[in-house]
C-alpha positions in Angstrom: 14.2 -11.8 34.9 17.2 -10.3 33.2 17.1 -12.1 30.3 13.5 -11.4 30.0 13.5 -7.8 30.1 15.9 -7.9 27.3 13.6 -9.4 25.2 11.3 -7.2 25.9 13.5 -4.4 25.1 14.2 -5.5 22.0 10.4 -6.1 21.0 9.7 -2.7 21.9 12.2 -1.2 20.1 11.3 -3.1 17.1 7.8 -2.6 17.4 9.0 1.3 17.4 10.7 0.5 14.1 8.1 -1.0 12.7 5.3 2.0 14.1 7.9 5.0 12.0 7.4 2.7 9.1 3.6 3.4 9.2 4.9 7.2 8.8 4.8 6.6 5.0 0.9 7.3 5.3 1.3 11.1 5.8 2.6 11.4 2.1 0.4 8.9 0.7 -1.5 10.4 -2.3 -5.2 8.8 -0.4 -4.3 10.2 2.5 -3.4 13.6 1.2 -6.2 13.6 -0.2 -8.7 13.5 2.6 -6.7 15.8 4.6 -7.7 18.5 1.6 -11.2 17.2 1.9 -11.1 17.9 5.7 -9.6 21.3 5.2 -12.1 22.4 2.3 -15.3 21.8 4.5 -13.8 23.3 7.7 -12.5 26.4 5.6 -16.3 26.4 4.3 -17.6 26.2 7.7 -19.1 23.1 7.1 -18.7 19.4 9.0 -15.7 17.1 7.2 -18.8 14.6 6.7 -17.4 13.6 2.8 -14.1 12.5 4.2 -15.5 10.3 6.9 -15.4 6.9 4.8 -12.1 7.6 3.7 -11.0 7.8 7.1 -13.1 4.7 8.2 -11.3 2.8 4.9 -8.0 3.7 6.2 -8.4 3.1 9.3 -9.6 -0.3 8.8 -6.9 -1.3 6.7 -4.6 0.2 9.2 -6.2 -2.0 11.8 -4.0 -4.9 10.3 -0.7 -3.7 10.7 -1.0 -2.4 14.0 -2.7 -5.6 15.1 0.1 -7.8 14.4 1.1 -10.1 17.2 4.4 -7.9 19.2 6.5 -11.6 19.1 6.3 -11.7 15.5 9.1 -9.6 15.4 11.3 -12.6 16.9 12.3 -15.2 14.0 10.2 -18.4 15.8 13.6 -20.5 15.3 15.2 -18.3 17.2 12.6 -17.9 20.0 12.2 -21.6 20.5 16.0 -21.3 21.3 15.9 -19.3 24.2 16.5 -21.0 27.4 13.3 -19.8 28.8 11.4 -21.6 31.5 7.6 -22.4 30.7 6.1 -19.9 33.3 8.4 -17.1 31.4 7.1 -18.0 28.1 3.8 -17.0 29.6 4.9 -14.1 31.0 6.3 -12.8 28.0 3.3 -13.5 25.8 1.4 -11.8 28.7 3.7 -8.9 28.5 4.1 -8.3 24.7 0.5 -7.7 25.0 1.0 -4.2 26.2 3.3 -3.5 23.9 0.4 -3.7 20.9 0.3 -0.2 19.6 -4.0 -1.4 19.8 -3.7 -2.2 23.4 -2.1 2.0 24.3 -4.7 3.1 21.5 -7.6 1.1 23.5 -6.2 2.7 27.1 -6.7 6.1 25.5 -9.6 5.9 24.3 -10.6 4.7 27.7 -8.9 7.9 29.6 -10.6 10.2 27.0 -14.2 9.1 26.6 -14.5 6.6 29.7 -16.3 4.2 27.5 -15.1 0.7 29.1 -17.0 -1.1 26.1 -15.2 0.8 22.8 -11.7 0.1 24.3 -12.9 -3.8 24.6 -14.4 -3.4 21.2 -11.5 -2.0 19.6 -9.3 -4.7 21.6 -11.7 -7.8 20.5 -11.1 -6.1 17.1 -7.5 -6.4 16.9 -7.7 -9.7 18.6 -10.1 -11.6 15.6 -7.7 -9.8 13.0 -4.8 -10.9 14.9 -6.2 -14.6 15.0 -7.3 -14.5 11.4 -4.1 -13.4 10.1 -2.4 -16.5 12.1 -5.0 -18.7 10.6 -4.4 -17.6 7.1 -0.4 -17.4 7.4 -0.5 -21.1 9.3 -2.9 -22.7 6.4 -0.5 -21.3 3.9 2.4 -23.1 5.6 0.4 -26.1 5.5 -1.2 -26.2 2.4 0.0 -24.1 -0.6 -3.4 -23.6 -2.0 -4.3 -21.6 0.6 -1.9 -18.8 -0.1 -3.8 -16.4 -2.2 -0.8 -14.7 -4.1 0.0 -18.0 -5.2 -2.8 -18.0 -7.8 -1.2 -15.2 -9.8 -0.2 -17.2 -12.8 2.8 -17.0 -14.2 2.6 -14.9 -17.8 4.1 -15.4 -20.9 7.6 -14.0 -22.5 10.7 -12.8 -21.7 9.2 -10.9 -18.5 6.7 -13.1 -17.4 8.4 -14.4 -14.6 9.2 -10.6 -13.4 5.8 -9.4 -13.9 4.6 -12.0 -12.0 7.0 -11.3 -9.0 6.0 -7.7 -9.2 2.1 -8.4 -9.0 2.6 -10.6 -5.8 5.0 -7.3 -4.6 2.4 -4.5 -5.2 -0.3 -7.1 -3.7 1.6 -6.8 -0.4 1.0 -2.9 -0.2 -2.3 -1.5 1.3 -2.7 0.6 -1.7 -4.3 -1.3 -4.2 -7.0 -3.0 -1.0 -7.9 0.8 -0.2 -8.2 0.9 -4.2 -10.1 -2.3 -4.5 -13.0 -0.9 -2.1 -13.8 2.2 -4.0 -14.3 0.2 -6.6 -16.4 -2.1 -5.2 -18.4 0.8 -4.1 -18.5 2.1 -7.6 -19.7 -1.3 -8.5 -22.1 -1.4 -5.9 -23.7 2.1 -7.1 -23.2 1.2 -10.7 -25.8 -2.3 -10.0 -28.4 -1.0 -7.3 -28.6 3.2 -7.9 -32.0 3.0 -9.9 -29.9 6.0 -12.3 -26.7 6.0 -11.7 -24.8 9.4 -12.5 -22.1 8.4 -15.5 -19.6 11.4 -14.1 -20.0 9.8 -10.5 -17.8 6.7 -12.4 -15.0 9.1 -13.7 -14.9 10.5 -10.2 -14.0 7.2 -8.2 -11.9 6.1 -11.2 -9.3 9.0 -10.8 -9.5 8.3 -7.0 -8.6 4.5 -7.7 -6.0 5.6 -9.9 -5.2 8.4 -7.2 -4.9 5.9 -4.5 -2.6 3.3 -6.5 0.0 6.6 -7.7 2.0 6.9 -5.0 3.6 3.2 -5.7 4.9 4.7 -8.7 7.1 6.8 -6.8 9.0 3.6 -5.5 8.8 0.7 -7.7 11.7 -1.1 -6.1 10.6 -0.2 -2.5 10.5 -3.7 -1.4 13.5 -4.6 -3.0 15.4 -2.2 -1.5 13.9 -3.1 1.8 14.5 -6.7 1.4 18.6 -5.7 0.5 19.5 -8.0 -2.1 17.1 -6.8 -4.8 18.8 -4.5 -7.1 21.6 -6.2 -6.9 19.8 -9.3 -8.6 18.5 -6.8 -11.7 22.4 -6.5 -12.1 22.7 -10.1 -13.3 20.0 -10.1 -15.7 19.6 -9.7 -19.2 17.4 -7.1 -19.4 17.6 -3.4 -20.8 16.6 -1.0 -18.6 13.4 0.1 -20.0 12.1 -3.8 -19.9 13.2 -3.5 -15.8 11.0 -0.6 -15.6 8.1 -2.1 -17.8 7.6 -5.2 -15.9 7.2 -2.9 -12.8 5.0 -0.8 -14.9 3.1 -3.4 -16.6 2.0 -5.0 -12.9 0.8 -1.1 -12.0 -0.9 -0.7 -14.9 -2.9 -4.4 -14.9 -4.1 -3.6 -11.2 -5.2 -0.2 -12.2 -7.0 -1.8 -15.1 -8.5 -4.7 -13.4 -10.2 -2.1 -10.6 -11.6 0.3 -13.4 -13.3 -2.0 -15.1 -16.6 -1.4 -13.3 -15.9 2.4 -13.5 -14.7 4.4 -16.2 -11.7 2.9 -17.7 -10.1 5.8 -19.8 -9.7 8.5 -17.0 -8.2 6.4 -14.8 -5.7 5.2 -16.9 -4.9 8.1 -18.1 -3.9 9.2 -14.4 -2.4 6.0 -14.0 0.3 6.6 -17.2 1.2 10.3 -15.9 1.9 8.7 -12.3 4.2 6.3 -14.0 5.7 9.0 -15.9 6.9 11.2 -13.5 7.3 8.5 -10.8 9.8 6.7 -13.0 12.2 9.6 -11.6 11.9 8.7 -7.8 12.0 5.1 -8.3 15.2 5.1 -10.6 16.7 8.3 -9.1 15.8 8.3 -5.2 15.0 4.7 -4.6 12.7 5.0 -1.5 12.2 1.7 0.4 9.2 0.3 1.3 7.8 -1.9 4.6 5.1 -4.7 3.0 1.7 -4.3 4.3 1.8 -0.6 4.5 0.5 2.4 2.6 3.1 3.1 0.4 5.1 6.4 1.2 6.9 8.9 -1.1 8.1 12.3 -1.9 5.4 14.8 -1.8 7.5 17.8 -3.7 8.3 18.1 -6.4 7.1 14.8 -7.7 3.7 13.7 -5.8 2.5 16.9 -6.8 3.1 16.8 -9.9 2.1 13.7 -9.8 -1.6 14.6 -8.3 -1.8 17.3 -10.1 -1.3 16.7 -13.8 -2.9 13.4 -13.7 -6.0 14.8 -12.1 -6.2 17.5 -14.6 -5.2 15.3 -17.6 -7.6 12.5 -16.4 -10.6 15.3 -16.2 -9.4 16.4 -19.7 -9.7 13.0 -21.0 -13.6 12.5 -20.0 -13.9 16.0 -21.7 -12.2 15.7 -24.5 -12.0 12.1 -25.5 -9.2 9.6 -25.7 -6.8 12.1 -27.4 -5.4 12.8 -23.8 -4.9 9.2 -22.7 -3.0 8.7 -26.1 -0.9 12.3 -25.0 -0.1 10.2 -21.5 0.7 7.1 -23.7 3.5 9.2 -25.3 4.5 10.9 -22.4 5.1 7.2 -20.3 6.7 6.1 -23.4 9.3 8.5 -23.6 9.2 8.5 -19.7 10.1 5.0 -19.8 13.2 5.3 -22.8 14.8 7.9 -20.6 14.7 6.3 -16.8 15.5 2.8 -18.7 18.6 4.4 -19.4 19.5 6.1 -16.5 18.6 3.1 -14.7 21.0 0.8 -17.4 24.0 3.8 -15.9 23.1 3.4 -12.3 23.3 -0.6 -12.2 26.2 -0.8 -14.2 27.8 2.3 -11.9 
């Protein structure tokens, strides 16, 4: 029993971990953004009723994290290892259940509302994700086709393979799935509204680009999380401004790819100052990053900024015409000459 409530002390304490890791929502640009929505209609006096699908969209996607099996956080090798008898390996399958962050969420909502049947909703929930993520990760072990970042292909030139490796990376982020619904649902309007409203399409394209902008803030998140990262960048031979432009490019073809049913120049425009001033706190502050979370960064002074400036210059764009995006182009460019350098001084440092 010893030995078992050891292990289970040290899943709890690295399901804690990995529960502050989902802390990186609360300065997510999306997030921040509905929490402005929510505080504009209660100021007004009115219901929060236009940030309700925001919150349903990120709850959703949260539902995947905080489903994920407790006894994942044991390396399998090492599990099968332990001298446990069969009756404990039960028991601690048994027990890691209640340490789901789903299963305390479930016994709340049963203390607060009484409602027996949303707690086993919300438990059946997290149990077909859980199940469906296992099915996807065991297929992919067994059969490489089945692995869906596999099929980004491998592009051309000098940074091909980098490029590549940074579009799997940014596909391991919630970001760009939260993205990838709004513009679905801009699709969606843009097909079956009998007259569509041509701003409506500007709107959800500076909230795509709005969603994807906080990544910009830590372009070498996951390297730095992984540990050995930057210190491979330091063995190739690359300047720094063609580092930072694979990472870019990979941000920018994402962005791209989801405005495509919306309006393309707004967004990118948003997307070019995001990279601009985010260039600073991924070569400067180097914030790591947990895969399959929101991505988290600094909200002052550079989210802000961020937010701010490429919301304005993205509105100015749909005014004024493509002027502004070219204004942005100039602005990443010489974004990208100065933070290639610093970031050639840092490695070599």
């Amino acid at each position: 029993m010893a030995g078992l409530r050891a292990i289970l002390t040290a899943v709890r304490r690295a399901v804690a971990r990995d529960l502050e890791s989902l802390g990186s929502l609360k300065v997510n640009h999306l997030f921040l953004f509905v929490l402005l929505l929510v505080y504009g209609a209660l100021n007004s006096g009115q219901p929060p009723k236009s940030a309700e699908p925001f919150f349903v969209l990120l709850g959703f996607l949260l539902l995947f994290p905080l489903s994920s099996d407790p006894l994942r956080k044991i390396p399998p090798s090492r599990l099968v290892l332990w001298p446990l008898r069969q009756g404990q390996r039960i028991g601690l399958r048994l027990a890691s259940l209640f340490l789901s962050p789903l299963a305390w969420i479930a016994i709340a909502i049963l203390v607060k509302t009484a409602r027996l049947e949303l707690a086993v909703a919300l438990c059946g929930l997290a149990l077909t994700i859980q199940l469906a993520i296992a099915s996807a990760r065991h297929a992919a072990q067994r059969n490489r086709h089945f692995n869906l970042l596999g099929y980004i292909p491998l592009f051309p030139g000098k940074l091909g393979g980098l490029i590549s490796k940074n579009l799997r990376e940014v596909m391991t982020l919630l970001d760009p799935y939260a993205a990838l619904a709004l513009s679905a649902g801009g699709l969606a309007y843009r097909i079956y509204a009998p007259s569509p409203d041509k701003t409506a399409f500007s709107i959800l394209g500076l909230l795509v680009a709005l969603t994807l902008s906080t990544y910009a803030q830590s372009l070498f998140g996951i390297e730095l999380t992984a540990g050995s990262g930057i210190t491979r960048y330091r063995l190739l031979p690359l300047r720094g401004w063609e580092t930072l432009l694979a990472k870019d490019f990979a941000f920018l073809a994402i962005l791209l790819l989801l405005l495509l049913p919306l309006d393309i120049a707004p967004g990118m425009t948003f997307g070019l100052v995001a990279l601009a001033f985010g260039h600073h706190s991924s070569v400067m502050l180097q914030i790591p990053q947990q895969p399959w979370r929101f991505t988290g960064g600094r909200l002052l002074p550079v989210g802000a900024i961020q937010a701010l400036v490429g919301m304005g210059l993205g509105f100015l764009e749909f005014e004024k015409g493509i002027g502004i995006l070219l204004v942005a182009a100039a602005a990443y460019l010489a974004s990208l000459a100065h933070y290639g350098r610093v970031w050639e001084r840092r490695t070599v440092a």
